[in-house]
NUGU-562454 format. One record per atom (N, C-alpha, C): atom name; x, y, z. Coordinates in steps of 0.2 Angstrom, whole numbers, padded with zeros to 4 digits. Example, Ala and Ser with C-alpha at 12.3 -4.5 7.8 and 13.67 -1.06 7.14 Angstrom:
+-------+-------+-------+-------+
| atome |     X |     Y |     Z |
+-------+-------+-------+-------+
|     N |  0066 | -0028 |  0039 |
|    CA |  0062 | -0022 |  0039 |
|     C |  0066 | -0016 |  0039 |
|     N |  0064 | -0011 |  0035 |
|    CA |  0068 | -0005 |  0036 |
|     C |  0064 |  0000 |  0039 |
+-------+-------+-------+-------+
***
This chain:
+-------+-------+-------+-------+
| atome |     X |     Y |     Z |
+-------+-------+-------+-------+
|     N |  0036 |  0064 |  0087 |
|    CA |  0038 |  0062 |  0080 |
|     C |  0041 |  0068 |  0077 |
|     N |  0050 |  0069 |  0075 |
|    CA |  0051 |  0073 |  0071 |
|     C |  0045 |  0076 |  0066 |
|     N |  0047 |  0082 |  0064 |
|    CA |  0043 |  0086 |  0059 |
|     C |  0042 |  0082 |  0052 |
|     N |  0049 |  0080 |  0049 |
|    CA |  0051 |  0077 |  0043 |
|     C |  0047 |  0070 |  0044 |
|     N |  0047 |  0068 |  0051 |
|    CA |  0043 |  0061 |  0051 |
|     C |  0039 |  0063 |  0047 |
|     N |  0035 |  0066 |  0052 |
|    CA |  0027 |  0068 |  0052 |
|     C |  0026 |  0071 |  0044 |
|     N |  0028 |  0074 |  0041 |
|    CA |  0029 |  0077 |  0033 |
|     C |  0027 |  0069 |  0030 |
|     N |  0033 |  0067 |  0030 |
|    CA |  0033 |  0059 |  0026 |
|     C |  0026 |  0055 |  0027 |
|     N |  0026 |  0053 |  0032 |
|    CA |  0018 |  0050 |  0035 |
|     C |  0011 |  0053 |  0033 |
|     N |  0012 |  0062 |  0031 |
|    CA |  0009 |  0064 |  0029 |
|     C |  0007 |  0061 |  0023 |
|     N |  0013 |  0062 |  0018 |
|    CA |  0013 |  0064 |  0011 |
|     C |  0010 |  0054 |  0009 |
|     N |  0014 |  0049 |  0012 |
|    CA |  0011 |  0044 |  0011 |
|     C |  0004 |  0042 |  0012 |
|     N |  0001 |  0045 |  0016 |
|    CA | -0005 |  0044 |  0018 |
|     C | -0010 |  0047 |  0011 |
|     N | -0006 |  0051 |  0009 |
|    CA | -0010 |  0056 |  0004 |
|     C | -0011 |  0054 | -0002 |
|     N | -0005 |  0048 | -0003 |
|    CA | -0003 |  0047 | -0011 |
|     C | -0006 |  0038 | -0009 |
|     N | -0007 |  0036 | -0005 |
|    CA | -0013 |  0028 | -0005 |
|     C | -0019 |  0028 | -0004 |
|     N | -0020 |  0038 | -0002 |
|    CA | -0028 |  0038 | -0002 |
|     C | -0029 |  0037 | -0010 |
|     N | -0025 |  0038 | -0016 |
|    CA | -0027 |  0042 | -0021 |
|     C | -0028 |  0032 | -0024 |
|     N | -0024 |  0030 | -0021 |
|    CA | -0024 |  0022 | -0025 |
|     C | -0034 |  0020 | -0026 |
|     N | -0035 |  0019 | -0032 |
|    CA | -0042 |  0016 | -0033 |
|     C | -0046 |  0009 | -0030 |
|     N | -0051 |  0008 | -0029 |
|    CA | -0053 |  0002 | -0029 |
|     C | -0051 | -0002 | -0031 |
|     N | -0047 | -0009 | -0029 |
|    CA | -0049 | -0013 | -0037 |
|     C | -0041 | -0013 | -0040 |
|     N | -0038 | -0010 | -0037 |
|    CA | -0029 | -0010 | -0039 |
|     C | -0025 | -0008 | -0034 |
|     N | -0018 | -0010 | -0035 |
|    CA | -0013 | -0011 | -0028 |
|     C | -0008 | -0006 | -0032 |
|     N | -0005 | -0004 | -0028 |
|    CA |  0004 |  0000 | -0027 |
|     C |  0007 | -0004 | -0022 |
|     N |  0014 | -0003 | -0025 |
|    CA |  0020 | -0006 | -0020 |
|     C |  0022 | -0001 | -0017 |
|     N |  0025 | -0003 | -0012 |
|    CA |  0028 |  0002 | -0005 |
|     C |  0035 |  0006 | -0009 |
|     N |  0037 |  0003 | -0016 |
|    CA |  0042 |  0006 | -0019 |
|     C |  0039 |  0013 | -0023 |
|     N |  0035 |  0010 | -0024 |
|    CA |  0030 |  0014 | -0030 |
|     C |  0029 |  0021 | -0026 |
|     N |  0025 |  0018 | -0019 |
|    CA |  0025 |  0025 | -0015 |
|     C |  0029 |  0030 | -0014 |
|     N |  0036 |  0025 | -0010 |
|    CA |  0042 |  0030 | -0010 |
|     C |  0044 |  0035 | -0017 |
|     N |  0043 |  0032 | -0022 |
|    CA |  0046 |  0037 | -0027 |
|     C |  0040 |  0041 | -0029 |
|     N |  0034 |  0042 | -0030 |
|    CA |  0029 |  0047 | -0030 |
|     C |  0031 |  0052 | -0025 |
|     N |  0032 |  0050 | -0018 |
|    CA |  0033 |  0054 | -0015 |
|     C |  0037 |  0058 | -0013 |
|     N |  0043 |  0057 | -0020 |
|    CA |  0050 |  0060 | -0019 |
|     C |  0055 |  0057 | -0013 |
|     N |  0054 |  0051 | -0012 |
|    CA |  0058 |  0045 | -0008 |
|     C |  0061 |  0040 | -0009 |
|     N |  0064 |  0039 | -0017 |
|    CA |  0064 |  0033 | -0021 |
|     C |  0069 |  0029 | -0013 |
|     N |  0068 |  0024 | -0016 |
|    CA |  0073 |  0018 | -0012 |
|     C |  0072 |  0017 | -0006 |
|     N |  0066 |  0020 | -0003 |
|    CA |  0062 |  0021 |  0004 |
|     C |  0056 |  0016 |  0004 |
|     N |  0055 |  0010 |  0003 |
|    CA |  0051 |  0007 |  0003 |
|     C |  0051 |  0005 |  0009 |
|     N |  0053 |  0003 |  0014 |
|    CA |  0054 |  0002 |  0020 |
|     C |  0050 |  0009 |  0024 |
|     N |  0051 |  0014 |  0024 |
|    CA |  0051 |  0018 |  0027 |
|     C |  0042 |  0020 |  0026 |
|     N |  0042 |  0018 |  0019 |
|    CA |  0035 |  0019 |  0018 |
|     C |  0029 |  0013 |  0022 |
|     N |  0032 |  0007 |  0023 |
|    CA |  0029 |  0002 |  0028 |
|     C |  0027 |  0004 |  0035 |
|     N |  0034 |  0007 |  0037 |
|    CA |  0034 |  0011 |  0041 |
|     C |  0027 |  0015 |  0045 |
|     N |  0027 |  0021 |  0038 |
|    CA |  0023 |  0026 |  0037 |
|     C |  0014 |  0020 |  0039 |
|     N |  0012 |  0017 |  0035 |
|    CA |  0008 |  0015 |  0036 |
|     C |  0007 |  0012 |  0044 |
|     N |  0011 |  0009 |  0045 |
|    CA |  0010 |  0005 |  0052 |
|     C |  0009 |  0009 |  0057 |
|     N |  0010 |  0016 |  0057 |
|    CA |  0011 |  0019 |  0063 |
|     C |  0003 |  0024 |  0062 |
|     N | -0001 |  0024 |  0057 |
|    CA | -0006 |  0025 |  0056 |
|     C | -0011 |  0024 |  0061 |
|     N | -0017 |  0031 |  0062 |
|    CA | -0021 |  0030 |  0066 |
|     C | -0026 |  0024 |  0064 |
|     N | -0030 |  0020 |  0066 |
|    CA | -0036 |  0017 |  0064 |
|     C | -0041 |  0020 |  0060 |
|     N | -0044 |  0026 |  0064 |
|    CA | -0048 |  0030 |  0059 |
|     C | -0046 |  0034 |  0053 |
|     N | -0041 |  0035 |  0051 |
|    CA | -0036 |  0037 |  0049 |
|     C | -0040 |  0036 |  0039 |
|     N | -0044 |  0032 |  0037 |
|    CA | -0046 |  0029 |  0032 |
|     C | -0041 |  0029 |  0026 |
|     N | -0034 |  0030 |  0028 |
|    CA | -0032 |  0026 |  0022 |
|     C | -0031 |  0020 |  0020 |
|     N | -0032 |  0019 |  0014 |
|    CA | -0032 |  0011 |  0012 |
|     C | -0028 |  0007 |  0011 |
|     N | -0023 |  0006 |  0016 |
|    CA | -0018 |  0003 |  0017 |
|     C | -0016 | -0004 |  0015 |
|     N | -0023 | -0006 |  0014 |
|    CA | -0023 | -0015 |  0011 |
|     C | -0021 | -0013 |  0003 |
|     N | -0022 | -0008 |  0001 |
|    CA | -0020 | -0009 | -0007 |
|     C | -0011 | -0007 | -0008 |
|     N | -0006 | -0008 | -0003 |
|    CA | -0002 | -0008 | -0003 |
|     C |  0003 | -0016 | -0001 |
|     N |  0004 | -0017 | -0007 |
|    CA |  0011 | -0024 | -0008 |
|     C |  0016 | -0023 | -0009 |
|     N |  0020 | -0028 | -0007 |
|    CA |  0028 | -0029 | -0008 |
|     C |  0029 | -0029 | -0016 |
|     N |  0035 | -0028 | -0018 |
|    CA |  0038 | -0029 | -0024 |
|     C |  0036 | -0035 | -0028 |
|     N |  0035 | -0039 | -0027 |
|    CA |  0034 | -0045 | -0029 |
|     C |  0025 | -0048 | -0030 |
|     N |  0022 | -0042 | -0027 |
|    CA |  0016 | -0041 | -0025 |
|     C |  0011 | -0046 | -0023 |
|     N |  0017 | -0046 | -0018 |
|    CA |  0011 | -0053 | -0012 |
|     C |  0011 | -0044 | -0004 |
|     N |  0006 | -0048 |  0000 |
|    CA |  0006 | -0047 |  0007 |
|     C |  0012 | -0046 |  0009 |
|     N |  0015 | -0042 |  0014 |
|    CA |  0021 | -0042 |  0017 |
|     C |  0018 | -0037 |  0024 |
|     N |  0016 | -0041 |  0027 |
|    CA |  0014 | -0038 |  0035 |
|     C |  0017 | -0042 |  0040 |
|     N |  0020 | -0039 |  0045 |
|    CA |  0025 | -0044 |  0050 |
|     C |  0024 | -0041 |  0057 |
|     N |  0021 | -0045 |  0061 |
|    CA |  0020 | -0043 |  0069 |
|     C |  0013 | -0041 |  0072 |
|     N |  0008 | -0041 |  0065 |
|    CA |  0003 | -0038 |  0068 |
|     C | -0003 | -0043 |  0065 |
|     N | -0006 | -0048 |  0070 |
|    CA | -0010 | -0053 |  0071 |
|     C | -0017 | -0052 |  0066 |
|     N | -0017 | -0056 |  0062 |
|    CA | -0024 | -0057 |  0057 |
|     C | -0023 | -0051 |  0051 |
|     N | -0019 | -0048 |  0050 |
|    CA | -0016 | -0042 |  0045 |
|     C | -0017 | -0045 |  0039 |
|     N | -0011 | -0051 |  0038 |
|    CA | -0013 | -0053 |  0032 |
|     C | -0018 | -0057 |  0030 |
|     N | -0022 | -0058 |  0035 |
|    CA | -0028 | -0060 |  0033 |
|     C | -0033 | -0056 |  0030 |
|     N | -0035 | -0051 |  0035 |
|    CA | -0038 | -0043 |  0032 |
|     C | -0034 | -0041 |  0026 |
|     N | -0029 | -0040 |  0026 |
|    CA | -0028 | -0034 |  0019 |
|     C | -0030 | -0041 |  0011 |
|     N | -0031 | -0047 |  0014 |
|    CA | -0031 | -0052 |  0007 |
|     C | -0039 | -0051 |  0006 |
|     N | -0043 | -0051 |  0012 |
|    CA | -0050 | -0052 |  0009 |
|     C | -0053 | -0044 |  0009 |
|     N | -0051 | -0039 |  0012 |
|    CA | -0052 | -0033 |  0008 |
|     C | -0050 | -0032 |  0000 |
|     N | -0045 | -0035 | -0001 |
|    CA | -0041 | -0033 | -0009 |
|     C | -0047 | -0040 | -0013 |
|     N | -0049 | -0044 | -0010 |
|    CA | -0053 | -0050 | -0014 |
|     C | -0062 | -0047 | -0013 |
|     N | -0064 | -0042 | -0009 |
|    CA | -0069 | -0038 | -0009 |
|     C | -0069 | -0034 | -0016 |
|     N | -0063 | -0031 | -0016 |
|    CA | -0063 | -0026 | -0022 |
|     C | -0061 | -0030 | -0030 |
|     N | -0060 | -0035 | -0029 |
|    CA | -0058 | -0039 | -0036 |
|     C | -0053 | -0038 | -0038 |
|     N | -0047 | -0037 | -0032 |
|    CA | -0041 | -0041 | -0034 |
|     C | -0040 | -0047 | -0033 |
|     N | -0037 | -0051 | -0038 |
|    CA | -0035 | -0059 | -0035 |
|     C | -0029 | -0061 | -0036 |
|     N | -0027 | -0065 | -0032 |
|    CA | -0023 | -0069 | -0030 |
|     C | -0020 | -0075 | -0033 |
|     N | -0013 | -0076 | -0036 |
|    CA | -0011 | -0082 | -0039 |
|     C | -0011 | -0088 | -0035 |
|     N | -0008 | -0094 | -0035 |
|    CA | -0008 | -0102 | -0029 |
|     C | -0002 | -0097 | -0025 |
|     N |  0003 | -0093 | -0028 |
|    CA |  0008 | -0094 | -0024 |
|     C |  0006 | -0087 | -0018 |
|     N |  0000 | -0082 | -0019 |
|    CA | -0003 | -0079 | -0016 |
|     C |  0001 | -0071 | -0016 |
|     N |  0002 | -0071 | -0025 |
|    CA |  0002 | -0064 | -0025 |
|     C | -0002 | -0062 | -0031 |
|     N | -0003 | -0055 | -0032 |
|    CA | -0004 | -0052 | -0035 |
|     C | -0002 | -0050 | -0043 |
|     N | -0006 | -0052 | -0050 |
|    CA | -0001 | -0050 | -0055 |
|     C | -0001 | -0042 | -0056 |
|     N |  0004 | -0039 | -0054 |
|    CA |  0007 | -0031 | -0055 |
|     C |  0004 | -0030 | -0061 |
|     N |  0004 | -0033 | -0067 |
|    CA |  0003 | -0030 | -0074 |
|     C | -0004 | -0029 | -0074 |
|     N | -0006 | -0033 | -0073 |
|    CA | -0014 | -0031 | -0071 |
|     C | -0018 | -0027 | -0066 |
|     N | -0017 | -0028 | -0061 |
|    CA | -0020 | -0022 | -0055 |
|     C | -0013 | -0017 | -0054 |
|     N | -0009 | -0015 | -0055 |
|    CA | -0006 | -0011 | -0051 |
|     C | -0008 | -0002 | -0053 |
|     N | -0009 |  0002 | -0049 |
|    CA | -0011 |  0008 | -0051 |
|     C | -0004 |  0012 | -0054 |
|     N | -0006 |  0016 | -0059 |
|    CA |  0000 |  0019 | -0061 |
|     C |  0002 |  0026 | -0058 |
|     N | -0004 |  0028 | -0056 |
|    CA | -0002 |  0035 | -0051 |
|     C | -0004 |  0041 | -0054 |
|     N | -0008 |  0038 | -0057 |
|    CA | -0011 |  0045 | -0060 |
|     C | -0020 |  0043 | -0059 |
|     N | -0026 |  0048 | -0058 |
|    CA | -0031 |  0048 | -0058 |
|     C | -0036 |  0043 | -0061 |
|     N | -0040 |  0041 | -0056 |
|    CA | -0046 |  0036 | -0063 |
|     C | -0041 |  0030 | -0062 |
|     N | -0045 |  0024 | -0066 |
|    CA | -0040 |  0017 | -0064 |
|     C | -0036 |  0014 | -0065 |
|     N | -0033 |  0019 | -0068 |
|    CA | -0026 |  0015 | -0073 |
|     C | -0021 |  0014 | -0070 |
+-------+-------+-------+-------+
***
């Protein structure tokens, strides 16, 4: 993995450990924290390629519209819904997330 990769991968890793219990960030949201606006893609990226031990908490990350968005990896969206339904995020019928309520704002503590 380029250096730059590795950098990126890092810095994501670093800013979804900081996501609290109990609230979600979008993949957009990370990108721009971490000096990457319009890289949400890249930040999915980041995550997927994550070691297992790895303990960031990658289920508190959604798409824009904040539902689930995992594609190719078997029981995923199953895992990241009832990890995020342990911590007391829930779910509308159409099976997202209300952003104005859970979403973290990027700065310390739960807000």
């Amino acid at each position: 993995m380029p250096a730059l990769a590795g950098d990126f991968c890092a810095e994501v890793a670093r800013v979804v450990r900081r996501v609290p219990r109990g609230r979600v960030v979008t993949y957009g949201q990370v990108a721009l924290i971490t000096g990457w606006p319009g890289r949400a893609r890249m930040v999915g990226w980041a995550l997927r390629i994550l070691p297992e031990a790895s303990q960031v908490p990658w289920h508190r990350v959604l798409n824009a519209r904040g539902a689930i968005s995992v594609r190719g990896i078997p029981l995923a969206e199953d895992i990241q819904r009832q990890l995020l339904l342990r911590e007391g995020v829930r779910f509308n019928d159409s099976g997202q997330v209300d952003l104005e309520r859970y979403r973290w704002n990027g700065r310390a503590g739960r807000g």
